[in-house]
C-alpha positions in Angstrom: 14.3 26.4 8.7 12.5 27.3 5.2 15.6 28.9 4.4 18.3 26.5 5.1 15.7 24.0 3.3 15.8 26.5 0.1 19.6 26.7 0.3 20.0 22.7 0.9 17.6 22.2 -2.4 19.4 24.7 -4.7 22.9 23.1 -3.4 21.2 19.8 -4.2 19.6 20.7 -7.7 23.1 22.7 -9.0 25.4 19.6 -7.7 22.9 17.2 -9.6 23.6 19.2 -13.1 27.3 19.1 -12.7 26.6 15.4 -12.1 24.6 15.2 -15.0 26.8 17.3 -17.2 30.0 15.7 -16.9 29.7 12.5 -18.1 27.4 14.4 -21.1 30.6 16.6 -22.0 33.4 13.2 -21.4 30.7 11.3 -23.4 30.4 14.1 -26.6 34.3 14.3 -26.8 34.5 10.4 -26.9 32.0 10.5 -29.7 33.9 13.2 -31.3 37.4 11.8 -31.4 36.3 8.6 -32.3 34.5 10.1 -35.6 37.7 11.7 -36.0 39.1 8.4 -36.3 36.6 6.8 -38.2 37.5 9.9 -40.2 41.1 9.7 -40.8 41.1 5.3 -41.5 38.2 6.0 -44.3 40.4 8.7 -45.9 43.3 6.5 -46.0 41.4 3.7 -47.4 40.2 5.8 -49.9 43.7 7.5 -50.7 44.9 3.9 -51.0 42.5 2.8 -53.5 42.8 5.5 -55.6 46.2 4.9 -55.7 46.1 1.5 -56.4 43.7 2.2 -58.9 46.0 5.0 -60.1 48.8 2.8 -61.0 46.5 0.0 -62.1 45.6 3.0 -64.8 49.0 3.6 -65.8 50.4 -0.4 -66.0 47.2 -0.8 -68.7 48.3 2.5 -70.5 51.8 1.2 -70.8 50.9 -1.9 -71.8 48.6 0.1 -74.6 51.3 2.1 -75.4 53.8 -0.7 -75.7 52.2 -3.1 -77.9 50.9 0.0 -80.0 54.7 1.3 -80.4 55.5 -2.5 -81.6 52.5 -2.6 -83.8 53.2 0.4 -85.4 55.9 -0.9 -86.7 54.8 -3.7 -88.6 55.2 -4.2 -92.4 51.0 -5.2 -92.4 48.9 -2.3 -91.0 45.5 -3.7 -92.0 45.5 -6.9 -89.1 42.8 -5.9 -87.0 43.9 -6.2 -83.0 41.6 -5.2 -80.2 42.6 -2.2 -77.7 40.7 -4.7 -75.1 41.1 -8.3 -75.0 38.1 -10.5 -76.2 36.7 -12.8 -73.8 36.3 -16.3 -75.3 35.2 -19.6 -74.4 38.2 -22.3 -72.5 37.0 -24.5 -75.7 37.9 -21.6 -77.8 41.1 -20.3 -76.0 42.8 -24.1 -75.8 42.0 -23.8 -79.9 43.6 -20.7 -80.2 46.8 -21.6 -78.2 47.0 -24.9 -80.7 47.2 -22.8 -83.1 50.1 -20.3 -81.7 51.7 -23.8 -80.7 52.3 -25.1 -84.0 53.3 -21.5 -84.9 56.2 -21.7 -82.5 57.2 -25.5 -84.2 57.2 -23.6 -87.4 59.3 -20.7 -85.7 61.9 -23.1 -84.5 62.0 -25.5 -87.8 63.5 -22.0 -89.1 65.7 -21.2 -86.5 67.6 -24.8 -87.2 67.2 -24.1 -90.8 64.9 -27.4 -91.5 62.6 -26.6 -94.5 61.0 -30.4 -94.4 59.7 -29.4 -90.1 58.4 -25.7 -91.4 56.6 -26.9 -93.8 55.0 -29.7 -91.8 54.4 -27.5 -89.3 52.6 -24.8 -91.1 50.5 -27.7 -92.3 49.4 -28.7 -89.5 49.0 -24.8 -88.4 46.6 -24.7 -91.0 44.6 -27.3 -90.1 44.6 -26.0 -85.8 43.3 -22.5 -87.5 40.5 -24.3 -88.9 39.7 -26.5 -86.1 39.2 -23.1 -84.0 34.9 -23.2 -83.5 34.1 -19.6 -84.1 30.1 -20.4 -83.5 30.5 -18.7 -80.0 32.0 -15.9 -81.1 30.2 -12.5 -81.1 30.2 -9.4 -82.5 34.4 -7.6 -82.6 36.0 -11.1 -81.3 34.3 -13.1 -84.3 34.6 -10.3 -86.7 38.7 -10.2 -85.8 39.1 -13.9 -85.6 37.2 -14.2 -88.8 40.4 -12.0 -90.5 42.9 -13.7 -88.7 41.6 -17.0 -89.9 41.7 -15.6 -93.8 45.2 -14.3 -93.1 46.5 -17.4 -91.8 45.1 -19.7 -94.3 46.3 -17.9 -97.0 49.9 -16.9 -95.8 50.5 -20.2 -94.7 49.0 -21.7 -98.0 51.8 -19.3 -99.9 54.4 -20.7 -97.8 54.3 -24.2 -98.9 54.0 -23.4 -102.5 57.5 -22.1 -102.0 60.9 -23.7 -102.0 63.6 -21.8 -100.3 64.0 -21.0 -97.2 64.1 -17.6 -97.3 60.8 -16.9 -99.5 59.5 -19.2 -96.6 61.3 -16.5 -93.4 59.2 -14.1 -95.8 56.0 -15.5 -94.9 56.8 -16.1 -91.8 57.0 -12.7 -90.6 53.9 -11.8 -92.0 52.0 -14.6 -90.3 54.3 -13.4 -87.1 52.4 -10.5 -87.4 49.2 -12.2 -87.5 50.1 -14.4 -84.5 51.3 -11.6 -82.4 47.6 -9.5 -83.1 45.7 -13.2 -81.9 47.7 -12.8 -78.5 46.8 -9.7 -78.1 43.1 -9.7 -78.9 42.5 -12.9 -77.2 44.3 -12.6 -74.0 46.1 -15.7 -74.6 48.8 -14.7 -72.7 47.5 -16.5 -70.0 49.9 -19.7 -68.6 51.8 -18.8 -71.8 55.0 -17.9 -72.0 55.6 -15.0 -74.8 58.0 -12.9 -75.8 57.9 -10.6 -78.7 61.7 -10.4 -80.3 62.7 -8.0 -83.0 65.7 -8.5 -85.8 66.6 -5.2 -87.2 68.8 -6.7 -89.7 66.6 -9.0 -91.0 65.4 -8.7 -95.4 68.3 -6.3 -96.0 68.0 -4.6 -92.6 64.1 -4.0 -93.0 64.1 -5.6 -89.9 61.4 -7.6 -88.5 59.7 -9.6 -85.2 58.5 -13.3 -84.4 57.2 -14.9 -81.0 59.1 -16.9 -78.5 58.3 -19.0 -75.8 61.2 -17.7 -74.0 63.7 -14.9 -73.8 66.5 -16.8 -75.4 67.4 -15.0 -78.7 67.0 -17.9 -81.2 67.0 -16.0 -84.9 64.2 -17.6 -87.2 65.2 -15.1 -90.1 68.7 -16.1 -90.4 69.5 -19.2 -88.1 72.8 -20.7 -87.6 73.9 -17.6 -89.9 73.4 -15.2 -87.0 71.6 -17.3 -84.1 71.7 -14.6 -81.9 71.0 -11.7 -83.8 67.5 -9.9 -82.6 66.1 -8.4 -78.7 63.2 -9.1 -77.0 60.9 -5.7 -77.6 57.9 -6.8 -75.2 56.8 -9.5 -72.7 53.9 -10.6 -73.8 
C-alpha cells in the first residue's frame, strides 16, 4: 500500500512539473518573439529616420552648393551672405520684403525700358531700406544687414544721379547682387516667389543676374532689345 502511495505521489509530483513547465516554455517563446518584433519595428524606424535625415542633409548641401556656385559668380565678392539664414522679427521680415518689393518695381521699370518708373522706384527703395528697424537685430544678422543697408543706399543714390538707361542697368546689377544676398541671409523666401535669372550676354557678354517674381524670362539689361534673353539659374 506504501508503495503504490510512493508511485501515485511521484506520478503526481512529475505530471505537476510538466504542467507547470509548459505554459513557462509557450510563455518564454511568446516573450521572445514579441521582442523580436519590437526589435525589427524600432530598427525600421530608426533606418527611416536616418534616411529622412539623410536626404534632409543632402537637399541643404545642395541648396549651399547652389547658391554658392551663383554667388561665386558675381562681379561683387565683398557682400556678406550668411551660410544659415538669420532669424528676424515678422516686423523686421515684412520691412525687408518692402524693400525687395520696390526692388522688383525697379526691375520691371527696366524691363519696359521706362527711366521716369526706375528711378521712382529706386527712390522709394531707398526710403523701404531705411524704414527697416535694425534695433532687434543681433550680432551676424545686424552686422550683415548693417552692410546691405550701406550698399543699397549708396548704389541706389548713384543710380539716380545718372541719365541713361544703361549706366542705370549698371547699377542695377550691382544692387541685384545685394538683393539676392538679403534673400538669402534672411530667409525671405518665405510666401515669396523668387527666381534668380542670369543674362550671359549682358555688358558686352560679361553677363549678369537679377530677381524675378516668376519664371517668365523678362530681360531688365536689355528690354524690348532682347526680352527674352537670360535663364532662370536658381529657385529661390
Amino acid at each position: 500500500m506504501k508503495k503504490m502511495n510512493l508511485v501515485l505521489l511521484t506520478a503526481g509530483t512529475m505530471a505537476l512539473a510538466v504542467c507547470n513547465s509548459n505554459p513557462q516554455n509557450e510563455h518564454g517563446d511568446h516573450d521572445h518573439e514579441h521582442h523580436e518584433e519590437i526589435e525589427e519595428r524600432e530598427g525600421a524606424h530608426d533606418h527611416s529616420q536616418m534616411e529622412e535625415h539623410h536626404k534632409e542633409m543632402e537637399g541643404e548641401e545642395s541648396m549651399h552648393r547652389q547658391h554658392e556656385s551663383i554667388r561665386d559668380n558675381f562681379t561683387h565678392q565683398d557682400i556678406i551672405i550668411l551660410d544659415n539664414p538669420y532669424t528676424a522679427s515678422d516686423a523686421v521680415n515684412r520691412e525687408l520684403k518692402a524693400v525687395v518689393h520696390k526692388y522688383l518695381e525697379m526691375k520691371n521699370a527696366l524691363v519696359k525700358d521706362h527711366i521716369s518708373e526706375v528711378d521712382k522706384a529706386a527712390a522709394d527703395m531707398v526710403e523701404k531700406v531705411a524704414a527697416v528697424d535694425e534695433s532687434t537685430l543681433k550680432g551676424k544678422g545686424k552686422n550683415t544687414w548693417q552692410q546691405h543697408a550701406s550698399l543699397y543706399t549708396g548704389k541706389l543714390a548713384e543710380m539716380q544721379h545718372t541719365t541713361s538707361l544703361e549706366e542705370k542697368r549698371s547699377y542695377f546689377s550691382h544692387i541685384s547682387e545685394i538683393v539676392y544676398c538679403t534673400v538669402k541671409s534672411f530667409g525671405l523666401k518665405d510666401n515669396m516667389e523668387l527666381y534668380a535669372t542670369y543674362c550671359p550676354m549682358a555688358f558686352d557678354n560679361k553677363g549678369a543676374y537679377w530677381l524675378s517674381e516668376n519664371r517668365e524670362v523678362r530681360n531688365p539689361y536689355f528690354g524690348a532689345k532682347m526680352l527674352k534673353c537670360g535663364k532662370v539659374k536658381e529657385e529661390l
